[in-house]
N, C-alpha and C positions, 0 to 999 in steps of 0.2 A: 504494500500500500504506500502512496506517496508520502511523504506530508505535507500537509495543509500549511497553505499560505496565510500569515495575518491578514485577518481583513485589515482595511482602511478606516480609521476614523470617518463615520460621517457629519458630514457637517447638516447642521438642524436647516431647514426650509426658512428661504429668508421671508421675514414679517411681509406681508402685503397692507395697502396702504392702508387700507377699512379697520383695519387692528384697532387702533383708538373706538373704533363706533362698535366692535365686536366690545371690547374690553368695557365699555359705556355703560352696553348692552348689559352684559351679565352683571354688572354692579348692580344695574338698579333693578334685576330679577332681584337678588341677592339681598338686595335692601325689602323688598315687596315681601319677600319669605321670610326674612327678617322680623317686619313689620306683626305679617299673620302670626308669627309663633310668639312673638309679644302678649299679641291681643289673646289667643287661645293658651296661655301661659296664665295670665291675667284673670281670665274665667275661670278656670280650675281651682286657683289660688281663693274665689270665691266659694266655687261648689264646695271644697274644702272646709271655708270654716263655717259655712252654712250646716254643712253634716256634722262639722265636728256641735255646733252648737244642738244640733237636734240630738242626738246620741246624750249631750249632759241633760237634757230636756227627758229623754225615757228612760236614762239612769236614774237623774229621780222621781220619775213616778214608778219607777220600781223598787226602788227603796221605800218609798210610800207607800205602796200597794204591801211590800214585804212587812212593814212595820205594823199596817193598819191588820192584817193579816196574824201576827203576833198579840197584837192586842187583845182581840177576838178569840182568839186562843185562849189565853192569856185569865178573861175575862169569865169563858166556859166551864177552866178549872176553880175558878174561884167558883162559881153558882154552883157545882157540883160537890166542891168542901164544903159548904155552907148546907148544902143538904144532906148530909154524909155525916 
C-alpha cells in the first residue's frame, strides 16, 4: 500500500458581501427567542408561586380539617367517660 499524502490545509470560503445582513439576520432571531423565553420564563415564575400559594392554602385546611377531626374524637371519649 502506498502512503498517503498530507492533505492541504484548507482555506475557509471567503465571506460574501451579504454577511453583515446574514449576521443582522440571526441577531435579531436570537434576540426574538430571547425575548419569548423571557416572557414564558416570567409566566412560570408566576404559575409557581400561584401553586406554591395554593398548596399552603390546602395545607391548612388540612390541618384544620385534621384538628377539627381530633377534637370530635376527642370530644366522643369524653361523653362516653362521663357515661361509663
Amino acid at each position: 500500500m502506498a502512503p498517503r499524502e498530507p492533505q492541504k490545509a484548507r482555506r475557509s470560503a471567503p465571506r460574501k458581501k451579504n454577511a453583515p445582513a446574514q449576521l443582522a439576520s440571526a441577531v435579531e432571531r436570537l434576540e426574538s427567542r430571547l425575548s419569548a423565553l423571557q416572557s414564558e420564563r416570567d409566566t412560570l415564575k408566576a404559575d409557581l408561586k400561584a401553586a406554591l400559594a395554593r398548596i399552603g392554602e390546602l395545607e391548612a385546611a388540612q390541618t384544620d380539617a385534621a384538628n377539627r377531626i381530633d377534637w370530635v374524637i376527642d370530644s366522643l371519649h369524653n361523653v362516653l367517660e362521663d357515661k361509663a
